[in-house]
C-alpha positions as CSV (number, residue, x, y, z in Angstrom):
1,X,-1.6,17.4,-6.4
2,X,-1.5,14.1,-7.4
3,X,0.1,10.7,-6.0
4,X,3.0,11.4,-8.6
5,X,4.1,14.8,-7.5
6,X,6.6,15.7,-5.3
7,X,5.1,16.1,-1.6
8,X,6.4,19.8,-1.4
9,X,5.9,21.0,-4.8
10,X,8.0,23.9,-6.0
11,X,5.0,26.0,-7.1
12,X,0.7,26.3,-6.3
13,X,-0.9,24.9,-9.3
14,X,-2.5,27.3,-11.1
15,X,-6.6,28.2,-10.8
16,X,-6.8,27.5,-14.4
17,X,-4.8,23.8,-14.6
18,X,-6.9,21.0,-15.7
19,X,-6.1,19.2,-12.3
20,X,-7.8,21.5,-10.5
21,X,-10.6,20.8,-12.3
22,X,-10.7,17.5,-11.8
23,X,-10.1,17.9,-7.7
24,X,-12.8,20.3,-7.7
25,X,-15.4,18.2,-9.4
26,X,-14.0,14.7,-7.3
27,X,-14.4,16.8,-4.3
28,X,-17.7,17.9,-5.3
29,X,-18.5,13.6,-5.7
30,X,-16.6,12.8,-2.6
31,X,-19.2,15.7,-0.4
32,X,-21.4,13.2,1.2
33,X,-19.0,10.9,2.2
34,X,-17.4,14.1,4.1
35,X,-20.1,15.7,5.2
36,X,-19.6,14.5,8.5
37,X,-17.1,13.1,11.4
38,X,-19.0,10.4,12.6
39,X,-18.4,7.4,9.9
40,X,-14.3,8.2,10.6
41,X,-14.9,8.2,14.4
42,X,-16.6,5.3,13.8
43,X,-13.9,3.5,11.8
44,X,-11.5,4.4,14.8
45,X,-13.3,2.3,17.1
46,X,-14.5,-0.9,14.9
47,X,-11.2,-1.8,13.1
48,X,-9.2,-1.7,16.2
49,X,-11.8,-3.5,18.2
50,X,-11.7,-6.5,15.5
51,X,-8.1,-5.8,15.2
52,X,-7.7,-6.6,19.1
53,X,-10.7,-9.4,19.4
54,X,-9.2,-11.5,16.6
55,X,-6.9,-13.7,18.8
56,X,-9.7,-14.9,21.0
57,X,-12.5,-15.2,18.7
58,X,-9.8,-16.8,16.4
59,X,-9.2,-19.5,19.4
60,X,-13.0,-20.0,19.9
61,X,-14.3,-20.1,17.2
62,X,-11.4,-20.3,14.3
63,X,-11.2,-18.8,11.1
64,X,-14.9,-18.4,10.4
65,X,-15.5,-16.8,13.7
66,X,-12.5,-15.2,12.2
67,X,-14.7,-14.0,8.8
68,X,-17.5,-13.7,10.8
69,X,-16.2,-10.5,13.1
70,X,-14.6,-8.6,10.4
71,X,-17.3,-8.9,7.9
72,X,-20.0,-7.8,11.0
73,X,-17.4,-4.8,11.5
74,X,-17.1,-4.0,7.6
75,X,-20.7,-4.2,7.5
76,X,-21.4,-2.1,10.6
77,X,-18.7,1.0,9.7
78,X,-20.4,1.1,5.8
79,X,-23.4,1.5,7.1
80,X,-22.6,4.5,9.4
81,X,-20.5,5.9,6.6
82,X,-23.1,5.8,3.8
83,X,-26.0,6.9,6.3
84,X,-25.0,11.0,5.2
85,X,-25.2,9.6,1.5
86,X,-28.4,8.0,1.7
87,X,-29.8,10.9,3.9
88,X,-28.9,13.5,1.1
89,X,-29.5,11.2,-1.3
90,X,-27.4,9.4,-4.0
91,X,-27.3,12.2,-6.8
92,X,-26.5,11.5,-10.4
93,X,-23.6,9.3,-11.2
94,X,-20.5,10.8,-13.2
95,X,-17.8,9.2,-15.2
96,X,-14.8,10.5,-12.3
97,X,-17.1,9.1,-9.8
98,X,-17.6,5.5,-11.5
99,X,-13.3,5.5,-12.2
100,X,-12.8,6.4,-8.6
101,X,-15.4,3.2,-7.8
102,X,-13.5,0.8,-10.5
103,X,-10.2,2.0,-9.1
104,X,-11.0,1.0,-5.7
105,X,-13.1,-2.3,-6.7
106,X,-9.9,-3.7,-8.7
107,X,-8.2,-2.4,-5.8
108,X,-10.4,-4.9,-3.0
109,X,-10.1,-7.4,-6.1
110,X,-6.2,-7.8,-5.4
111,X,-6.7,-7.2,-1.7
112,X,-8.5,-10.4,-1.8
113,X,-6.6,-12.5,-3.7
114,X,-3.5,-11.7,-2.2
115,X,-5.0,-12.3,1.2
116,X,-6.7,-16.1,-0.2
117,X,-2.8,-17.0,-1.0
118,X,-1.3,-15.8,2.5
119,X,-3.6,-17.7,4.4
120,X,-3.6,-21.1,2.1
121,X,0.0,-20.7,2.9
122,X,-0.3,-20.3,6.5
123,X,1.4,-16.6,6.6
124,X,-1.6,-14.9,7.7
125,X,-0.1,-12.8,10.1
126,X,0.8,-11.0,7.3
127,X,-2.5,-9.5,6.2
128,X,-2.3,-6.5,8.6
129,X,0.6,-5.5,6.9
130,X,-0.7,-6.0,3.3
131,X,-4.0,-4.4,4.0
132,X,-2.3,-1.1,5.7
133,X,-0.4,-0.3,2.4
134,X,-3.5,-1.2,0.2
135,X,-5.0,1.1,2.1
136,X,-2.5,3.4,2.5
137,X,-2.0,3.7,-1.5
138,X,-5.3,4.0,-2.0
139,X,-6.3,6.9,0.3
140,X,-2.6,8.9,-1.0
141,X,-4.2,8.3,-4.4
142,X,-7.3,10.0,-3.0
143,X,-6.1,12.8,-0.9
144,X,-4.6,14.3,-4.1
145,X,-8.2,14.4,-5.8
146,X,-10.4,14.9,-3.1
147,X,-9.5,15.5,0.3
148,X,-5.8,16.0,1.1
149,X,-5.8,14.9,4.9
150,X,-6.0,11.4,2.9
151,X,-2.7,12.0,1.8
152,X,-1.2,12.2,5.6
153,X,-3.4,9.1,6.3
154,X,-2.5,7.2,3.2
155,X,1.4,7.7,4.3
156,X,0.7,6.5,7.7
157,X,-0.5,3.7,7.1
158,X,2.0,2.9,4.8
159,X,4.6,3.3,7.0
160,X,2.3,1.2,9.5
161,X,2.4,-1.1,6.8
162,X,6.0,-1.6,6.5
163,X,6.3,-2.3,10.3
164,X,3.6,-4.7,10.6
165,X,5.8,-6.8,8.1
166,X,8.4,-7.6,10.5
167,X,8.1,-10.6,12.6
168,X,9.4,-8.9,15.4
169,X,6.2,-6.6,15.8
170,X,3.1,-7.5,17.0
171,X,0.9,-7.0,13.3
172,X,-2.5,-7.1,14.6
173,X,-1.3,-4.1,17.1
174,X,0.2,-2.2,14.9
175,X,-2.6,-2.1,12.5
176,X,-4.9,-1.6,15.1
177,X,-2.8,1.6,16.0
178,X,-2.8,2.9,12.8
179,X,-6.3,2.3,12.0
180,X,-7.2,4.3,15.2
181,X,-4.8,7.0,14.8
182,X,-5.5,7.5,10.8
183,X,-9.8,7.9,11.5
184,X,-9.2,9.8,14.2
185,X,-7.0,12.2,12.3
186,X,-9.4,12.1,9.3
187,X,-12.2,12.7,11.9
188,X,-10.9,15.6,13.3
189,X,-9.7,16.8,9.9
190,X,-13.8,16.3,8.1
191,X,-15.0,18.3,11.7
192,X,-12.2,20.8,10.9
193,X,-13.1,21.6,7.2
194,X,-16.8,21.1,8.1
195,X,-16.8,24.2,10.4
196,X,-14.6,26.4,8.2
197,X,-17.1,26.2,5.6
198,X,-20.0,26.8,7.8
199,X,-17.8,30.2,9.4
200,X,-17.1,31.1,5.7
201,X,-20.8,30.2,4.1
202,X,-22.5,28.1,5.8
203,X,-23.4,25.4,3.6
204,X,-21.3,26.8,0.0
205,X,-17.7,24.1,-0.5
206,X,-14.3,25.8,-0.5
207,X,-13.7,26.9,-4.5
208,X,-11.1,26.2,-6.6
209,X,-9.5,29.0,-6.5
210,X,-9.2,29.0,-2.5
211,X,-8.7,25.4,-2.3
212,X,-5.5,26.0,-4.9
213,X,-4.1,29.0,-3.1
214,X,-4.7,26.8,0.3
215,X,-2.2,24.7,-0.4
């Protein structure tokens, strides 16, 4: 399943079908990063705390106290998420894995951009908004390759998203919300799969074929 099929398709894709394939070797790529609950767990508890801290530290200190907090969180929840990579090591790099890495780095690129243009226009109350359905597109991209809890995620934050657009809601609160809910959900869904593999094999992934008739 990919981001451009229907959510309930009509029929299982096929063993044989060369998306399969593909989710089978990005999943394969994507392993370490789901190797464990923690880094999600994690997430669920930094973005929301800087999510909720931003008022005051925005009032004491301004916008780079601002920088400051969110680049400390950013930089504390990658390093607990890349701590199972490093620990298994970083394997060979292949040719899915490096498009999935451009994808998301362009992705960041226009994050960025369109986040420098809100705030030089004093409408920085919308960045929660903006960043949920970034976000939100990039993880329903994902969950159709790799891990399809990512999907659910991706749409919640998009819908997060769309309400932290309206002036009537409180932005930082709803993304703090989302954020919270989504890891959590992802979380529990990694600790999920995690033990199912370990009653099934112990260590062996899910196969194709399973992983198609799964769905």
């Amino acid at each position: 399943m990919s981001e451009y099929d229907p959510f309930l398709p009509a029929a299982p894709l096929a063993a044989g079908d060369d998306l399969v394939r593909v989710q089978d070797l990005f999943a394969a790529a994507s392993r370490p990063y789901l190797s464990s609950p923690l880094s999600w767990a994690a997430w669920a508890v930094l973005l929301p705390g800087a999510a909720f801290s931003t008022p005051a530290v925005l009032e004491r200190f301004g916008g780079a106290g601002v920088l400051f907090l969110w680049s400390a969180a950013i930089l504390l929840g990658g390093a607990v998420e890349m701590a199972p990579v490093w620990r298994r090591g970083r394997g060979a790099a292949t040719p899915l894995a490096a498009w999935a890495l451009r994808v998301q780095g362009n992705l960041s690129l226009v994050a960025a951009a369109l986040s420098a243009v809100l705030v030089w226009f004093d409408a920085a109350w919308l960045l929660p908004g903006l960043w949920l359905l970034l976000l939100g597109h990039s993880l329903y991209l994902l969950g159709g390759l790799a891990f399809p809890p990512f999907r659910l995620c991706g749409l919640l934050y998009q819908g997060a998203g769309l309400l932290a657009l309206s002036p009537r809601l409180p932005a930082l609160t709803v993304f703090a919300a989302a954020v919270g809910a989504g890891n959590l959900f992802l979380a529990a869904s990694v600790w999920r799969e995690r033990r199912r593999e370990r009653r099934q094999d112990g260590t062996h992934p899910v196969s194709g074929d399973a992983r198609s008739r799964s769905r």
